[in-house]
C-alpha positions as a Markdown table, in Angstrom:
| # | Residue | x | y | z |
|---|---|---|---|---|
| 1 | Unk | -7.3 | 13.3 | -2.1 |
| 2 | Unk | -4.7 | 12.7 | -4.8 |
| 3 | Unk | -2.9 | 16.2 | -5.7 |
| 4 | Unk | -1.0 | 16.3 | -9.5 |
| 5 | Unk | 0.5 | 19.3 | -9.5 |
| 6 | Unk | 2.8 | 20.3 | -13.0 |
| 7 | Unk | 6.3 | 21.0 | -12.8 |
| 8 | Unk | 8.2 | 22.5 | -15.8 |
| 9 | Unk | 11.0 | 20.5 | -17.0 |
| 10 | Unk | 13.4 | 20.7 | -20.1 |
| 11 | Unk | 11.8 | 17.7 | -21.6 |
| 12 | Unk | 9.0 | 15.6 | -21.4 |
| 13 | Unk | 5.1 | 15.9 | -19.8 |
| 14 | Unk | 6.8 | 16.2 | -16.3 |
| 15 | Unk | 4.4 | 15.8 | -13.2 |
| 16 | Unk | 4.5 | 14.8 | -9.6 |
| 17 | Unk | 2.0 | 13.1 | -7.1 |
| 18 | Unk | 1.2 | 13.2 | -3.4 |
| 19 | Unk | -1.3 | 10.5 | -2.3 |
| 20 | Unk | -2.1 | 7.8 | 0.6 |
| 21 | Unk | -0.3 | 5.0 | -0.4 |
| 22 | Unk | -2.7 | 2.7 | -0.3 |
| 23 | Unk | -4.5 | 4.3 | -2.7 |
| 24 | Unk | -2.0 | 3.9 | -4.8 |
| 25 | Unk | -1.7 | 0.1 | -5.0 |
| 26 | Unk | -3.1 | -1.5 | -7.5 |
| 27 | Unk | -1.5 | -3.9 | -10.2 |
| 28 | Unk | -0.7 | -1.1 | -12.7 |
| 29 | Unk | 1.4 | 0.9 | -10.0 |
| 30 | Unk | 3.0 | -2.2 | -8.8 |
| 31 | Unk | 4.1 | -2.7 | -12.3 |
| 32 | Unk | 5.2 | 0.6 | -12.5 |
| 33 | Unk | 7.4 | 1.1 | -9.2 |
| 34 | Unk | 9.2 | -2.4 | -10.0 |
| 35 | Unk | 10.3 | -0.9 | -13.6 |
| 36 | Unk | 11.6 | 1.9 | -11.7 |
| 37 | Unk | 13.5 | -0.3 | -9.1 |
| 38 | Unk | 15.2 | -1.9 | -12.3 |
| 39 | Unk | 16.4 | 1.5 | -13.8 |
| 40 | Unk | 17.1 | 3.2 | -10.3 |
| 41 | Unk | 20.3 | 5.3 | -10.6 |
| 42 | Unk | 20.9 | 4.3 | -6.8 |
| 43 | Unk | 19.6 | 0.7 | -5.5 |
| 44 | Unk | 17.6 | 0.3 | -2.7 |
| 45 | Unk | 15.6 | -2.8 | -1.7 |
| 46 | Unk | 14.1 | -1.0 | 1.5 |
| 47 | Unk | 12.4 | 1.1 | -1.3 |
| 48 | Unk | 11.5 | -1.7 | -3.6 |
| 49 | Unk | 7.3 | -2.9 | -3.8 |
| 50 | Unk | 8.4 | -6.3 | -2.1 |
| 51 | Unk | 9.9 | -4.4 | 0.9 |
| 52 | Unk | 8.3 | -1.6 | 1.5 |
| 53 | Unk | 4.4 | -2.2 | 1.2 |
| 54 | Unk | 4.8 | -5.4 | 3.8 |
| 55 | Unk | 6.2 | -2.5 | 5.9 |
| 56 | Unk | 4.0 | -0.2 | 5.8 |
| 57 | Unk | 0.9 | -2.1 | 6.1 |
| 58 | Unk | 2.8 | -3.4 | 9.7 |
| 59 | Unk | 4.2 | -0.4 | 10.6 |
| 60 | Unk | 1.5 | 2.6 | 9.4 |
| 61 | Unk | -1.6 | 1.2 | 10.4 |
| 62 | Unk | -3.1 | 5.0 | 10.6 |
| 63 | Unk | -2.0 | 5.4 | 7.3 |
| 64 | Unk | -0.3 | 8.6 | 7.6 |
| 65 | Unk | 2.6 | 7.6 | 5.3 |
| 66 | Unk | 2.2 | 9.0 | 1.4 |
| 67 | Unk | 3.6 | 8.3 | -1.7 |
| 68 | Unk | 5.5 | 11.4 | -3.0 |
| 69 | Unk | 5.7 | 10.0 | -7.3 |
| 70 | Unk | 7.1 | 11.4 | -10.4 |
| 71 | Unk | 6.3 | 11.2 | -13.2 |
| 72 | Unk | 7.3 | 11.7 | -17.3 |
| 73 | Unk | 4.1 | 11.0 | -18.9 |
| 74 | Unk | 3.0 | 7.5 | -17.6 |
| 75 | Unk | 6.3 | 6.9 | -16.8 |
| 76 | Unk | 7.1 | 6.1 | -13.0 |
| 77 | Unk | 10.8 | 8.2 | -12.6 |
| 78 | Unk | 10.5 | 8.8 | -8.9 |
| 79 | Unk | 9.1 | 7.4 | -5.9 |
| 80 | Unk | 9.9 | 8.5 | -2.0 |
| 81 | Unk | 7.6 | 7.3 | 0.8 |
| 82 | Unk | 7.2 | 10.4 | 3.4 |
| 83 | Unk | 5.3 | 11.2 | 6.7 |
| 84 | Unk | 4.9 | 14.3 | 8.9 |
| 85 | Unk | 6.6 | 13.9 | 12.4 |
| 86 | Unk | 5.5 | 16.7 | 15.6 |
| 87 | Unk | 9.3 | 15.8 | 16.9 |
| 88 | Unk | 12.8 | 16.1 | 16.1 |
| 89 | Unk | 14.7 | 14.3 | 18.2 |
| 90 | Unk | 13.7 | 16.2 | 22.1 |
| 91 | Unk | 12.6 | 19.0 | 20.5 |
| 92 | Unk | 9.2 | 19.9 | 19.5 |
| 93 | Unk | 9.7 | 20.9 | 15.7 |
| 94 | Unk | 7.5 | 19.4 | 13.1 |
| 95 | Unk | 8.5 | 18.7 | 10.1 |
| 96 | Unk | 8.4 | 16.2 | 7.2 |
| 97 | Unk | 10.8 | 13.3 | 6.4 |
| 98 | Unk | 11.1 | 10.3 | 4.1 |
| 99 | Unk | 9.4 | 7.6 | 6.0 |
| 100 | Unk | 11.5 | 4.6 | 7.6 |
| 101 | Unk | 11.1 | 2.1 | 10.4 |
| 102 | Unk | 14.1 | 0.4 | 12.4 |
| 103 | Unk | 14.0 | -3.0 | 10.1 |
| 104 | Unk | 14.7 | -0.3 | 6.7 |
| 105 | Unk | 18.6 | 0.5 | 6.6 |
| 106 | Unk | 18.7 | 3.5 | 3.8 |
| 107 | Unk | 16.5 | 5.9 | 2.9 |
| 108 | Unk | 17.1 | 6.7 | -0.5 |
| 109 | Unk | 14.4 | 7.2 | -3.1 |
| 110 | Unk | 13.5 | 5.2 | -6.1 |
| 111 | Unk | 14.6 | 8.1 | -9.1 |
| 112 | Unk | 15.2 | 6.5 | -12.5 |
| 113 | Unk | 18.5 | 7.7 | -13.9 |
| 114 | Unk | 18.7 | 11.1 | -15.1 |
| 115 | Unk | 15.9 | 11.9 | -13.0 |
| 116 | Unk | 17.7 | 13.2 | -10.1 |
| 117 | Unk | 17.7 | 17.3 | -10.3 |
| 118 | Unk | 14.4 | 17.4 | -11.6 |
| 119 | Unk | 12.9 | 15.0 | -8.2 |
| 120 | Unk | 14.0 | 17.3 | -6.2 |
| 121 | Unk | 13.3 | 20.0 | -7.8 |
| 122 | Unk | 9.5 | 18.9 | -7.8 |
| 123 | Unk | 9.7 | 17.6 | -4.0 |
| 124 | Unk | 10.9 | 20.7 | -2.9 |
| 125 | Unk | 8.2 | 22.6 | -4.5 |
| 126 | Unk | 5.3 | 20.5 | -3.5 |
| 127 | Unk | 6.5 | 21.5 | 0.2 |
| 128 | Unk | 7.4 | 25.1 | -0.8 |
| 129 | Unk | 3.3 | 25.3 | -1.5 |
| 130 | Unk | 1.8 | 23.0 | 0.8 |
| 131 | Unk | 4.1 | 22.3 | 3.4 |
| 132 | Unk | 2.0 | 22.0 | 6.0 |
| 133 | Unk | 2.6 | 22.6 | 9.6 |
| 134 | Unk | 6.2 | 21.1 | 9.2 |
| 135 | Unk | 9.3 | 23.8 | 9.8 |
| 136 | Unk | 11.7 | 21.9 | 7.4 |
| 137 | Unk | 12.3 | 18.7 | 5.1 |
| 138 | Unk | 14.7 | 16.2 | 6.5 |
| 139 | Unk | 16.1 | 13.0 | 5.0 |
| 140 | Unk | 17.9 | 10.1 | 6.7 |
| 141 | Unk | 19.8 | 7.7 | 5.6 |
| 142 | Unk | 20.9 | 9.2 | 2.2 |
| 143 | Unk | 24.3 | 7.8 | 0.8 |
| 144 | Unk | 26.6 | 10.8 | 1.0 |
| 145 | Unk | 28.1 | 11.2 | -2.4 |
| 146 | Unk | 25.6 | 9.3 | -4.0 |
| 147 | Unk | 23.8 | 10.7 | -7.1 |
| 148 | Unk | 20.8 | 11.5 | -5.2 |
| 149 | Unk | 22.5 | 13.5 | -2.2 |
| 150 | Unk | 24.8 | 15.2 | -4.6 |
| 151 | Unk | 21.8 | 16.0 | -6.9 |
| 152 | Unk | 20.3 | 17.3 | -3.8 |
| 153 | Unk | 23.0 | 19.6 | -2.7 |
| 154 | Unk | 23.1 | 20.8 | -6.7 |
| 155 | Unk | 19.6 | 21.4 | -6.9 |
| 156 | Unk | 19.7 | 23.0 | -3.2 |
| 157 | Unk | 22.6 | 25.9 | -3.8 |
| 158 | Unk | 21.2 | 26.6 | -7.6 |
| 159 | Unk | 18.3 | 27.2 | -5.7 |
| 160 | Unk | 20.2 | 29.2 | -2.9 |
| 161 | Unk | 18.2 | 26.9 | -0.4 |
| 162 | Unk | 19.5 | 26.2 | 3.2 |
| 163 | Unk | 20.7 | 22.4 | 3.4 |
| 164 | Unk | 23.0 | 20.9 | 5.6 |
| 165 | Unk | 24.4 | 17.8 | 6.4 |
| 166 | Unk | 23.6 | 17.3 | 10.0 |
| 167 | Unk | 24.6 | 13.9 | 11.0 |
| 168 | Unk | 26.9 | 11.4 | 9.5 |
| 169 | Unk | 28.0 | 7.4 | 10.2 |
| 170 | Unk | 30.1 | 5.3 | 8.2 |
| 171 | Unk | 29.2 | 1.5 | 8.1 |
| 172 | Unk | 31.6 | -1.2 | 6.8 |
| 173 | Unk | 31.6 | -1.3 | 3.2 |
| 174 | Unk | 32.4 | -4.6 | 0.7 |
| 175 | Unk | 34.2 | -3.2 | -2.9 |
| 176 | Unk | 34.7 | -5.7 | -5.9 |
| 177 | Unk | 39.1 | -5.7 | -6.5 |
| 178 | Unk | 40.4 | -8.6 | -5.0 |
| 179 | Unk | 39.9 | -11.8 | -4.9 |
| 180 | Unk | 38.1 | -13.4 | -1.5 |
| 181 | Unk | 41.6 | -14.8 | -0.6 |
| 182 | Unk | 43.1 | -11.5 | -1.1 |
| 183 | Unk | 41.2 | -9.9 | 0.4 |
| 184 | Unk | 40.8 | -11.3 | 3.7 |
| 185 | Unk | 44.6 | -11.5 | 4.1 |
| 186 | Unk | 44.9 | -7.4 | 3.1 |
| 187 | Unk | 41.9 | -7.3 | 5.8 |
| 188 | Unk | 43.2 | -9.5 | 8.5 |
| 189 | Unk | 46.5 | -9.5 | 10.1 |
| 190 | Unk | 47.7 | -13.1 | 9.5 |
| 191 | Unk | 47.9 | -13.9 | 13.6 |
| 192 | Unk | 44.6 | -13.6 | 13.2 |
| 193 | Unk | 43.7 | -16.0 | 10.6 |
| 194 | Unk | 45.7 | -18.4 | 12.0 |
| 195 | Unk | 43.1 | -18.2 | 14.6 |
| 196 | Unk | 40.2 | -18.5 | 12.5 |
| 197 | Unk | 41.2 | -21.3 | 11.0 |
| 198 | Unk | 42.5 | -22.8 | 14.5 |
| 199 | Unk | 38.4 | -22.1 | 14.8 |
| 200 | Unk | 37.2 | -24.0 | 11.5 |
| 201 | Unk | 39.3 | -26.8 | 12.6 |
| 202 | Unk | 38.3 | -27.5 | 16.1 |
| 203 | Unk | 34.5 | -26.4 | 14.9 |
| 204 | Unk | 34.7 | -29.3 | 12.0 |
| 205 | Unk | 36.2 | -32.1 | 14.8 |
| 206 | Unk | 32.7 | -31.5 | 16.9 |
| 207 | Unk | 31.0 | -32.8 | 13.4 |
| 208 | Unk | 29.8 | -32.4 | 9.9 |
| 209 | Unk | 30.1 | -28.8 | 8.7 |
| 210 | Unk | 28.9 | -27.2 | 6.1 |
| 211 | Unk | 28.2 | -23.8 | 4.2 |
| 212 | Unk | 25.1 | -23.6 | 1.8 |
| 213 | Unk | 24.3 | -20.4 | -0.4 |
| 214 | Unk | 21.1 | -19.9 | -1.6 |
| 215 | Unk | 19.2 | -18.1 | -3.8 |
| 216 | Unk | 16.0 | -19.4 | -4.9 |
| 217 | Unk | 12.8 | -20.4 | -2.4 |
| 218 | Unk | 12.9 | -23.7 | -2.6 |
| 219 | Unk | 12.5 | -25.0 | 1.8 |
| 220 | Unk | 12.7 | -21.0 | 2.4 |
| 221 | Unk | 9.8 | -21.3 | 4.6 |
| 222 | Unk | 11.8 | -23.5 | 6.9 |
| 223 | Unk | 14.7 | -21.9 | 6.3 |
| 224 | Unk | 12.9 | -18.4 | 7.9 |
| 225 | Unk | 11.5 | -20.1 | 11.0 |
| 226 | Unk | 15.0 | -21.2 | 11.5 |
| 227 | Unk | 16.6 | -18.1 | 11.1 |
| 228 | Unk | 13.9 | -16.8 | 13.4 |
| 229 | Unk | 14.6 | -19.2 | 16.0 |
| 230 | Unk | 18.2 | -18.8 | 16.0 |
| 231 | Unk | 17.8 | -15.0 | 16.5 |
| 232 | Unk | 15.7 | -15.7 | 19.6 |
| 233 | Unk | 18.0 | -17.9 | 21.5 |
| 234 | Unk | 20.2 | -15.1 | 21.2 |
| 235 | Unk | 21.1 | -11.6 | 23.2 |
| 236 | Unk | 18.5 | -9.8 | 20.7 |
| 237 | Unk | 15.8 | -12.5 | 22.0 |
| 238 | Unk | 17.1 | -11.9 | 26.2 |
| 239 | Unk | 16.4 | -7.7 | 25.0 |
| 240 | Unk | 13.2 | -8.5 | 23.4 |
| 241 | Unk | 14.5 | -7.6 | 20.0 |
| 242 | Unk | 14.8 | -10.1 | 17.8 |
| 243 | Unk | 12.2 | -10.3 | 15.0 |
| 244 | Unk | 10.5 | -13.3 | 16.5 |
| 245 | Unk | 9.3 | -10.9 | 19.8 |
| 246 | Unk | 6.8 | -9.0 | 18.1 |
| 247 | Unk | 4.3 | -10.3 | 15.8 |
| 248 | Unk | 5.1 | -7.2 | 13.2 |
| 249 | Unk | 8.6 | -8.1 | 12.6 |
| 250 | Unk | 8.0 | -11.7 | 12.3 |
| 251 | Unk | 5.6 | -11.7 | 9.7 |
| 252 | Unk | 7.3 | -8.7 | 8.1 |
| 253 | Unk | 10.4 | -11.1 | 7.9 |
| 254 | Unk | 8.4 | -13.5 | 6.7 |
| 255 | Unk | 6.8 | -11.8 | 3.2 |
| 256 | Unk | 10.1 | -9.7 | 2.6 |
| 257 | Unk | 11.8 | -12.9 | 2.2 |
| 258 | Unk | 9.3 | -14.7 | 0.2 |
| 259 | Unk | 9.0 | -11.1 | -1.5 |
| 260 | Unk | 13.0 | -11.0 | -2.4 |
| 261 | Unk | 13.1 | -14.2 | -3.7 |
| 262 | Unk | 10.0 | -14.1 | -6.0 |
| 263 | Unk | 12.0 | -11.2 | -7.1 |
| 264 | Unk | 15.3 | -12.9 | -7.4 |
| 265 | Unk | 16.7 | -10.5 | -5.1 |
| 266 | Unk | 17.3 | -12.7 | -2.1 |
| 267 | Unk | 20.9 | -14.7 | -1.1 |
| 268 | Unk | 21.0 | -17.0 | 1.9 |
| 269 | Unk | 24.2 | -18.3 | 3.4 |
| 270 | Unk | 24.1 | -21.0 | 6.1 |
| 271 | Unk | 26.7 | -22.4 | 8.4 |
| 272 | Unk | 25.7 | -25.6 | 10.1 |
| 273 | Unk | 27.1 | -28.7 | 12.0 |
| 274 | Unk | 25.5 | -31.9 | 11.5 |
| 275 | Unk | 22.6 | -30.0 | 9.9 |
| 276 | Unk | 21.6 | -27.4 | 12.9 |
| 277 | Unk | 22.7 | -24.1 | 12.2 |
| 278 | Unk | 25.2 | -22.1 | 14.1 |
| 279 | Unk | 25.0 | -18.9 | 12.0 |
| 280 | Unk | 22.9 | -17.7 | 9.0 |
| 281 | Unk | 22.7 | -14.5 | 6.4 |
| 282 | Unk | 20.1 | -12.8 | 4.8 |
| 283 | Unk | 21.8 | -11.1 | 2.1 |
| 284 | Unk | 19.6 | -8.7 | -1.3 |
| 285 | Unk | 21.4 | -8.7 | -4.2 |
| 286 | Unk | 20.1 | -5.3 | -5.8 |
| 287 | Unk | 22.7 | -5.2 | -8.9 |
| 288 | Unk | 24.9 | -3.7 | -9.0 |
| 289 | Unk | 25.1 | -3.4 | -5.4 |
| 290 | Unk | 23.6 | -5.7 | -2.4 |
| 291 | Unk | 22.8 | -5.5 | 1.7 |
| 292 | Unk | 23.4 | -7.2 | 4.0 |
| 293 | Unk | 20.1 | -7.5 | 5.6 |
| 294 | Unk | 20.0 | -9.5 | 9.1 |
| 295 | Unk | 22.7 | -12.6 | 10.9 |
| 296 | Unk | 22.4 | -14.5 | 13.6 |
| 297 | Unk | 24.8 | -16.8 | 15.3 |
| 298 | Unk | 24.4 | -19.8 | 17.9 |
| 299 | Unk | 25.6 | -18.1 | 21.1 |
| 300 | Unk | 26.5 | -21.5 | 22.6 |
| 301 | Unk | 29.4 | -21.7 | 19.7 |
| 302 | Unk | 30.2 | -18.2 | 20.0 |
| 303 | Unk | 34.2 | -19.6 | 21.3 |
| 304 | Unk | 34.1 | -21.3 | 17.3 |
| 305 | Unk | 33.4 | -17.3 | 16.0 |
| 306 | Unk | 30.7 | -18.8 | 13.5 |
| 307 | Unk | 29.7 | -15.6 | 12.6 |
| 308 | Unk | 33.0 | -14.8 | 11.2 |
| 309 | Unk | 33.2 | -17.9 | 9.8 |
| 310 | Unk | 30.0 | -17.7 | 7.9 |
| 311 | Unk | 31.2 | -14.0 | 6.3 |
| 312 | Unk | 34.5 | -14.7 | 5.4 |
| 313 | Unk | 32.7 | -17.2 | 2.9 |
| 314 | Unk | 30.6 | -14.4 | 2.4 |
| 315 | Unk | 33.5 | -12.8 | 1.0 |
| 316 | Unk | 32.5 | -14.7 | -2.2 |
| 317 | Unk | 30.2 | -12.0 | -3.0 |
| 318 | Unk | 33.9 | -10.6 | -4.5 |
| 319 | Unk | 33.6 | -12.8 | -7.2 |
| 320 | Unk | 29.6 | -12.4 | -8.0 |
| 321 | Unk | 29.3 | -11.7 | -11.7 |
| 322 | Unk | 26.6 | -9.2 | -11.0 |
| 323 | Unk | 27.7 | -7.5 | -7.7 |
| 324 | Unk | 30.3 | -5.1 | -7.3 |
| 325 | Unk | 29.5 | -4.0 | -3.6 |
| 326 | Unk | 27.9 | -4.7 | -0.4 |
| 327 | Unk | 26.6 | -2.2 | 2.0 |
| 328 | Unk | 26.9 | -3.9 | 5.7 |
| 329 | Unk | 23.8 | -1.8 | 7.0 |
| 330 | Unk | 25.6 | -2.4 | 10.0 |
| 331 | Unk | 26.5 | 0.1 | 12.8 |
| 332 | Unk | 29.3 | 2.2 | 12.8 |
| 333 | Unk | 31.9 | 0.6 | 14.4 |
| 334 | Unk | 31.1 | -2.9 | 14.6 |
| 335 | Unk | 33.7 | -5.5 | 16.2 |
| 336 | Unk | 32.6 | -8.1 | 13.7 |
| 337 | Unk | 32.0 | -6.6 | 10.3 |
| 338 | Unk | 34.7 | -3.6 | 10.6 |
| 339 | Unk | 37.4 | -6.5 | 11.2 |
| 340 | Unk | 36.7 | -8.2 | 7.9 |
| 341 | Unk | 35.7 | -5.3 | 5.7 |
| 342 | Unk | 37.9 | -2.5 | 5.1 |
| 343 | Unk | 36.0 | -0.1 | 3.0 |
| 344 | Unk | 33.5 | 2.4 | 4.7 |
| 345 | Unk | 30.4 | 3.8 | 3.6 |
| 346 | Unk | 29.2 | 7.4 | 4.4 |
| 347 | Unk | 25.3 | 7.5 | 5.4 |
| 348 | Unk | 23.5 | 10.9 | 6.3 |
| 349 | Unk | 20.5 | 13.1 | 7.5 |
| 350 | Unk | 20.5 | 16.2 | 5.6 |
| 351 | Unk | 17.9 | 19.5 | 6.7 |
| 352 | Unk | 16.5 | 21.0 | 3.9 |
| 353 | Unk | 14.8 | 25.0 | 4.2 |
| 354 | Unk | 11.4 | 24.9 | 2.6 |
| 355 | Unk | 8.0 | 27.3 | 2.5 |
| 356 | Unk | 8.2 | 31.1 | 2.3 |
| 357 | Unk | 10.6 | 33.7 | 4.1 |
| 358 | Unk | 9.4 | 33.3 | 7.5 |
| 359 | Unk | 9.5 | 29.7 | 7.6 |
| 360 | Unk | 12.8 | 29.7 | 6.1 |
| 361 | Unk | 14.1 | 32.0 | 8.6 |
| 362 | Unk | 13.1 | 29.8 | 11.8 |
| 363 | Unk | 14.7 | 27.1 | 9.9 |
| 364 | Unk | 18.1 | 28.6 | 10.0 |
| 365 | Unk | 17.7 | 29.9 | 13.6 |
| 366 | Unk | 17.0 | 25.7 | 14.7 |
| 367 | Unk | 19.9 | 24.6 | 12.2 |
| 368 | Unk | 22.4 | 27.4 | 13.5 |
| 369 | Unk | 21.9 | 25.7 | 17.2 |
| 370 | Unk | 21.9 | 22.0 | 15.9 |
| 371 | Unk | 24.7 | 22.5 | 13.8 |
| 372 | Unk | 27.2 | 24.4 | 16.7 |
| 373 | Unk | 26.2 | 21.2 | 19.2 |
| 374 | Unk | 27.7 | 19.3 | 16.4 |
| 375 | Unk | 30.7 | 21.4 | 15.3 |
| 376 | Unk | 32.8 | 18.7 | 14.2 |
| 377 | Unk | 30.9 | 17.9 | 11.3 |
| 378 | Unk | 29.5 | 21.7 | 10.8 |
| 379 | Unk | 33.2 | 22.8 | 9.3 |
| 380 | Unk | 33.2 | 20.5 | 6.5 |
| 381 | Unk | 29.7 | 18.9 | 6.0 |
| 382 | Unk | 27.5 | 22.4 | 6.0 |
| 383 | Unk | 26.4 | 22.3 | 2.6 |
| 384 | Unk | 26.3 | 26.2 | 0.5 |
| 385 | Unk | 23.4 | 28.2 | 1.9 |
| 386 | Unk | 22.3 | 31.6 | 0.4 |
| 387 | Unk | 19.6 | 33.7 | 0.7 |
| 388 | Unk | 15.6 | 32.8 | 1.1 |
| 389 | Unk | 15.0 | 31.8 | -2.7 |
């Protein structure tokens, strides 16, 4: 059953929710969460109604995600889908975490701006009183020195709460500064473009070439299946993990797509020869960021580097009225994308102490060991911990 518990705040009828979400979706709350995706102090289109319900009804058939909501009045100021998990990692350790799957690429919350201390605040005390059989709160894929992780590591040493940082990546990063020409030649040594445009060349005397960007959905239909197909002939299609393997993924591809553009959030960017495409980009535009969502490349021209063709038009993104960054939600490390993109972005899993003394004690015991097994980021990352508040 839906719980609405009160939480005092400085201003406003301040409240917060935790309920199935399906419960939850009906055309007034849909409303609601797409207002708050447009005033989000930190953008996220893996949190956004077109995204995320399509993955949770393919991904939690036994419903045991929940919608944790806050609220000012009627208004919708915070939204974070979470789930209780029996395991951390190899260890037995239950706890509760912000709810993901592999296709999602941050997990940041929907909080309206100026929202931020007072969502975790109230998150923190739902699990203080009912938290359950879970041991701590964790939360992946936060941007590290966003306005919600720093509002978290406020709220957590006002509080003298145990938090740490307890894992960090850094993905390739796109900033708004130069222009596309400009930047590619501060990115790339000039050697190198030499032999990308050796590439183009000999690409364009096979046939006609072409690069298409678009945003709307007119043909997207066709446009997807081809996308899909493309993936599959591929390395992720020989592993059994392109989209296309599993019917989850496909069709979850499929509405997300026709989701984002309904939503004028979606950007595709095609690179084809005589109209068959050799690589393709899925790209949100979540102003005034956007994320790179999924690429795929014809392996058979993989000696033209389309790929690397198709983003350094990609660099045009630079000169997108609306968009002043783009988060690669790629690994760390990547040969392609850290070539051509110079900035990084810092993603994290923070452990968060919750419940009463004793719980809070076990806590610290389990972070002390994970922590010294990962001492390089423990001197500098370990966020201020007190005493049991």
């Amino acid at each position: 059953m839906a719980t609405r518990a009160y939480v005092s705040a400085s201003t406003g009828n301040i409240s917060h929710q935790l309920s199935g979400w399906r419960r939850m979706l009906d055309a007034r709350f849909i409303d609601a969460w797409n207002d708050l995706a447009a005033q989000a102090v930190e953008s996220n289109p893996f949190s956004e109604s077109w995204f995320l319900r399509p993955a949770l009804e393919q991904f939690d058939s036994a419903n045991s995600a929940q919608f944790f909501t806050l609220w000012d009045g009627s208004l919708l100021c915070g939204l974070m889908p979470i789930s209780m998990q029996p395991r951390y990692g190899r260890w037995p350790m239950p706890h509760v975490q912000n709810w993901l799957h592999h296709n999602a690429f941050l997990g940041s919350p929907l909080v309206r701006a100026g929202y931020e201390d007072i969502f975790w605040r109230a998150y923190l005390a739902q699990l203080d009183i009912a938290p359950g059989q879970a041991l701590f709160a964790h939360l992946h894929c936060l941007s590290i020195g966003g306005a919600l992780a720093t509002a978290l590591e406020r709220v957590c040493a006002a509080q003298k709460r145990r938090c740490a940082l307890v894992q960090r990546t850094d993905r390739a990063f796109l900033e708004r500064g130069l222009s596309p020409e400009a930047y590619l030649e501060n990115a790339v040594r000039g050697k190198k473009r030499k032999e990308l445009r050796r590439q183009k060349n000999r690409l364009s005397e096979e046939g006609a070439l072409t690069f298409a960007r678009d945003g709307s959905a007119t043909g997207l239909d066709e446009w997807t299946q081809e996308f899909l197909a493309l993936e599959r002939r591929g390395w992720k299609g020989e592993n059994g993990s392109a989209l296309a393997c599993a019917d989850e993924t496909r069709s979850l591809f499929n509405e997300i797509l026709s989701g984002a553009a309904a939503a004028g959030r979606l950007e595709r960017l095609d690179l084809r020869l005589d109209g068959k495409p050799l690589a393709m980009l899925v790209t949100f535009l979540c102003a005034p960021g956007s994320f790179s969502f999924k690429t795929a490349f014809d392996e058979d021209y993989a000696r033209f580097s389309p790929g690397v063709l198709l983003q350094i038009e990609n660099l045009a993104l630079l000169e997108h009225p609306d968009i002043a960054w783009c988060d690669s939600c790629a690994a760390e490390g990547h040969p392609m994308i850290d070539s051509l993109w110079t900035g990084r972005r810092a993603i994290g899993r923070y452990s968060v102490a919750i419940g009463g003394t004793a719980r809070r004690a076990a806590f610290g015991a389990f972070l002390a060991a994970e922590l010294a097994k990962n001492a390089p980021q423990k001197s500098e990352n370990q966020l201020p911990t007190g005493d049991d508040a």
